[in-house]
C-alpha positions in Angstrom: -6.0 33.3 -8.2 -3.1 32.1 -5.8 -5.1 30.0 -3.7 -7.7 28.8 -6.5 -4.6 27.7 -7.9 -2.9 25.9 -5.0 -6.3 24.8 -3.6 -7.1 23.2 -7.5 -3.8 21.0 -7.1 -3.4 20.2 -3.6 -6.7 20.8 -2.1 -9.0 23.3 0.1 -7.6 22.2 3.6 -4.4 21.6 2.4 -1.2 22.6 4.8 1.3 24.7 2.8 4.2 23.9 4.8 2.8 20.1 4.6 3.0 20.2 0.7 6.5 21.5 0.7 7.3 18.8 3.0 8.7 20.8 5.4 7.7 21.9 9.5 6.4 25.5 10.4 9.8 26.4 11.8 11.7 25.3 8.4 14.3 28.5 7.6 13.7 30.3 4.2 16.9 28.3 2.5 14.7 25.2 3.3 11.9 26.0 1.8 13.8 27.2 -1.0 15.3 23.5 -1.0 12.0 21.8 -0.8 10.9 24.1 -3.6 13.6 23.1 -5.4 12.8 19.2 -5.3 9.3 19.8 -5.9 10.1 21.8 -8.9 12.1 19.3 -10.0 9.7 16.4 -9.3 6.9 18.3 -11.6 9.1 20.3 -14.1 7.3 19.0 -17.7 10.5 17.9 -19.0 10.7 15.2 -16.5 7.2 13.4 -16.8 7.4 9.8 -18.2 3.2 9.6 -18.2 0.9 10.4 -20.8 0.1 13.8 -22.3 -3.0 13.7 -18.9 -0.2 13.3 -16.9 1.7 15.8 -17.8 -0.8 18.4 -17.9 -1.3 17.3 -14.1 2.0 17.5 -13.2 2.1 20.8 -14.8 -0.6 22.5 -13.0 1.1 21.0 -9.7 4.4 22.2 -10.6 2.2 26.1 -11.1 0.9 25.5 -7.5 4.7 24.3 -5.8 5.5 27.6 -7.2 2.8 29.8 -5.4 3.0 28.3 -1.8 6.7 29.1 -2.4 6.0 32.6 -3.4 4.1 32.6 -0.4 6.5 30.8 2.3 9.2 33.4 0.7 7.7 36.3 1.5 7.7 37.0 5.3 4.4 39.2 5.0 2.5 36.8 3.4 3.8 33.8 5.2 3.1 35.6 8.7 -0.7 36.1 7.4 -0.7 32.7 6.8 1.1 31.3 10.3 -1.7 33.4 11.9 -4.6 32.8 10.4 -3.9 30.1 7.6 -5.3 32.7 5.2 -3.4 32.6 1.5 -2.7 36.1 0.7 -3.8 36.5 -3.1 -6.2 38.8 -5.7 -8.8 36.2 -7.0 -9.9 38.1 -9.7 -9.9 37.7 -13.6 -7.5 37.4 -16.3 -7.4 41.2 -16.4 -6.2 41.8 -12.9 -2.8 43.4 -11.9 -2.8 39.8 -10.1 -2.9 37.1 -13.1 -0.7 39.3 -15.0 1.7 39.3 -12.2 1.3 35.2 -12.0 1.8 35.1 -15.7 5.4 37.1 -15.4 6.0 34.7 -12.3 6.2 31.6 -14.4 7.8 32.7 -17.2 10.4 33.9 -15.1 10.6 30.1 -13.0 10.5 27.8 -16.0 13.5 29.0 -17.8 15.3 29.0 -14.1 14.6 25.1 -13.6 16.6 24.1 -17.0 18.1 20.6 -18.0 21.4 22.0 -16.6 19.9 22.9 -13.4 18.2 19.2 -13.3 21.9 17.1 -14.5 23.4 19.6 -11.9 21.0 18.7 -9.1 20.7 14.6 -10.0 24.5 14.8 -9.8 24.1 15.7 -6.0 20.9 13.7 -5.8 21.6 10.6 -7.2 22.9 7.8 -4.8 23.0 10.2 -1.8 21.8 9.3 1.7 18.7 12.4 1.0 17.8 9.6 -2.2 18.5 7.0 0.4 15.9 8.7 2.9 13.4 9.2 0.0 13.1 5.6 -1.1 12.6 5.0 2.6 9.7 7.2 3.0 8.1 5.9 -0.8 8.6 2.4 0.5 6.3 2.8 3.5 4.4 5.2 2.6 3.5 2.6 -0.7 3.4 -0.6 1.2 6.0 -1.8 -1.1 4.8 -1.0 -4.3 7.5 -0.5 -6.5 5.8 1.1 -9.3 4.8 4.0 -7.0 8.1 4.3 -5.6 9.6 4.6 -8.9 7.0 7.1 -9.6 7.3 9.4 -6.1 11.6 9.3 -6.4 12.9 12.5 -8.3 14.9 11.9 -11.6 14.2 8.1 -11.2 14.0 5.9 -14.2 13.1 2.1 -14.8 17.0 1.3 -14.8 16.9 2.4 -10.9 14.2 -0.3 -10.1 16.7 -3.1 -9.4 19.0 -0.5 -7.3 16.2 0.8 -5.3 14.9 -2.9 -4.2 18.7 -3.7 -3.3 18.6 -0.7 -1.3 15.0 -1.7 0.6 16.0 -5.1 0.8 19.0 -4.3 2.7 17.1 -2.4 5.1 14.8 -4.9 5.4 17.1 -7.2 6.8 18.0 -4.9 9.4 14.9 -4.5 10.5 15.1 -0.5 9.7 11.7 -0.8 7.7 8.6 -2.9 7.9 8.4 -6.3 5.5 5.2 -5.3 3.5 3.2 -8.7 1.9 3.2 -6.5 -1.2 7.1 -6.3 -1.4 7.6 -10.1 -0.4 5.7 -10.9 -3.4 7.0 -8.3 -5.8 10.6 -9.9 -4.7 8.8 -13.6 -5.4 7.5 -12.6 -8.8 10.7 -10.9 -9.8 12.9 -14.0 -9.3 10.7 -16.0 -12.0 11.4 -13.7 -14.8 15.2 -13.9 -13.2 15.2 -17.8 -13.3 13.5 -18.2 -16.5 16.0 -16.3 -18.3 18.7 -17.9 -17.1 17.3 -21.2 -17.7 16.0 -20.2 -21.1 20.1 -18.9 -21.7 21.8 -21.8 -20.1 19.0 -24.1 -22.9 20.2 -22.1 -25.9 23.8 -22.9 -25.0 23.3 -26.4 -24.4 21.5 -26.5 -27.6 24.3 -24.4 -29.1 26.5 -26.9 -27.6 24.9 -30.2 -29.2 24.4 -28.9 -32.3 28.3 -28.0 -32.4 28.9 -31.4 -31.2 26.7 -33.0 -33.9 28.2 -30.8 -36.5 31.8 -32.1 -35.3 30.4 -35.6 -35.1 28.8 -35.4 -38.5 32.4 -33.9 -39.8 34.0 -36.5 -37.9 32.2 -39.3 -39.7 32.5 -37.9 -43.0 36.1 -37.9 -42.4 35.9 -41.6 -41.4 33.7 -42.7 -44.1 36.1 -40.5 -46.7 39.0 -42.2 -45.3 37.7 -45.2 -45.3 36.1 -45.3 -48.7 39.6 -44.1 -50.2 41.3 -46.9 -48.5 38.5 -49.6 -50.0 38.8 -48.0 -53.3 42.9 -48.0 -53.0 42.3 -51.8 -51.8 40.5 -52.8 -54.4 42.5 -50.9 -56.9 45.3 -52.7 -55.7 43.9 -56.0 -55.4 42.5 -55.9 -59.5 46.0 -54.3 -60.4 47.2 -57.2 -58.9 44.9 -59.6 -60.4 45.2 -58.0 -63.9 49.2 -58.7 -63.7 48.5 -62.3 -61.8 46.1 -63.3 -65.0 48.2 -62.3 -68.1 51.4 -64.1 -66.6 49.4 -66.8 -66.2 48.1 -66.6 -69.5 51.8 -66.3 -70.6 52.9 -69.0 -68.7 50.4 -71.2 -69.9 51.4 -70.2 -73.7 54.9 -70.9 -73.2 53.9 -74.2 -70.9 51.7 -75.6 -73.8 53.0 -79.1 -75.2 53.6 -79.8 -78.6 51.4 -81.4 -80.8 52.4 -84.9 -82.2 53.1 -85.4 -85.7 51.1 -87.8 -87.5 53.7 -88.7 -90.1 54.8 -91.8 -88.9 58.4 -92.7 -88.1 61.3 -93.3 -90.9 61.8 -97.3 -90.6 65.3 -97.9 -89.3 
């Protein structure tokens, strides 16, 4: 079952040592290690694909764990240094073999928790073994950045704009090859970039003029108030003025008035 297993996941002619990512000479704490990241990289609880995905990663994560089984145990890993022979029991669900699989993983899934993984991405994170990683994912990918994203334990989306900072960089030291496929990744993410801000920098100019027209329109309404009340107070004045003007006149005229003559004729003297 042990090699049906690994052999499902990784292959017929796969190289144990090769999966683990690690040489032939590699100590037992550094296989442990490389267990440890693979572990981490397949562990169900950190797969962002689809429920196909997971199942995958699941079965690869079943595999990590027998080629370290394997690498661990100094019998089995010298039958497999000399003859490249997996040491297993291939036979059915009943055997003393699956049964001891069975008790295997139920005894490594609890082991890798969400403690151990904070605990580990604590270390991980931003560290010059990350540093190496995105490295390797970058030209082993040509530059594809989804694929990178997808390769680089306990990365997220939010790391995408960290990682290319940290490829760019050694870009332009020349430590790693310019692929086409990253020169026009870093073309097609300034658009999005430069539309935003353009799209920003038009809201607040449109923000802008319409505070400006509001101030504008407030501004003439305090004019045209203003001067409205000063016509009205003109004019208010002015026929005050006018009423008074008329009915001293009229007064005036009254008292002005001359008298009429009498048309009794004069006494004789």
């Amino acid at each position: 079952m042990t090699a049906a297993l690994i052999h499902a996941e990784f292959g017929k002619d796969c190289d144990l040592y090769a999966v683990m990512g690690v040489t032939r000479s590699a100590t037992e704490k550094e296989i442990t290690r490389a267990y440890h990241k693979l572990a981490l990289k397949y562990h169900p609880d950190k797969q962002r694909g689809n429920e196909a995905s997971c199942i995958e990663a699941k079965g690869k994560f079943q595999a990590v764990s027998a080629i370290h089984s394997i690498l661990s145990n100094k019998d089995a890993r010298a039958v497999y240094d000399e003859s490249g022979t997996i040491v297993s029991d291939d036979q059915d669900v009943k055997s003393a073999s699956f049964h001891m699989w069975t008790q295997y993983f139920a005894r490594i899934f609890p082991k890798v928790s969400k403690e151990d993984i904070k605990t580990f991405e604590k270390q991980y994170r931003h560290s010059e073994e990350e540093r190496h990683d995105v490295m390797s994912a970058y030209t082993k990918y040509k530059g594809e950045m989804p694929k990178i994203l997808d390769t680089i334990m306990l990365s997220t989306d939010d790391d995408e704009a960290r990682f290319a900072e940290m490829i760019q960089e050694a870009i332009e030291i020349e430590e790693i090859k310019l692929f086409p496929t990253w020169r026009k990744y870093v073309k097609e993410q300034s658009k999005p970039k430069k539309t935003k801000k353009s799209l920003a920098v038009q809201k607040e100019s449109k923000q802008s003029q319409t505070r400006r027209e509001e101030l504008d329109s407030t501004a003439l309404s305090t004019e045209r108030k203003c001067e409205f009340e000063s016509l009205l107070g003109s004019l208010e004045a002015r026929f005050t003025k006018k009423g008074k003007q008329s009915k001293r006149k009229a007064v005036c005229r009254t008292r002005a008035s001359p008298v009429k003559k009498s048309s009794v004729p004069p006494r004789s003297g």
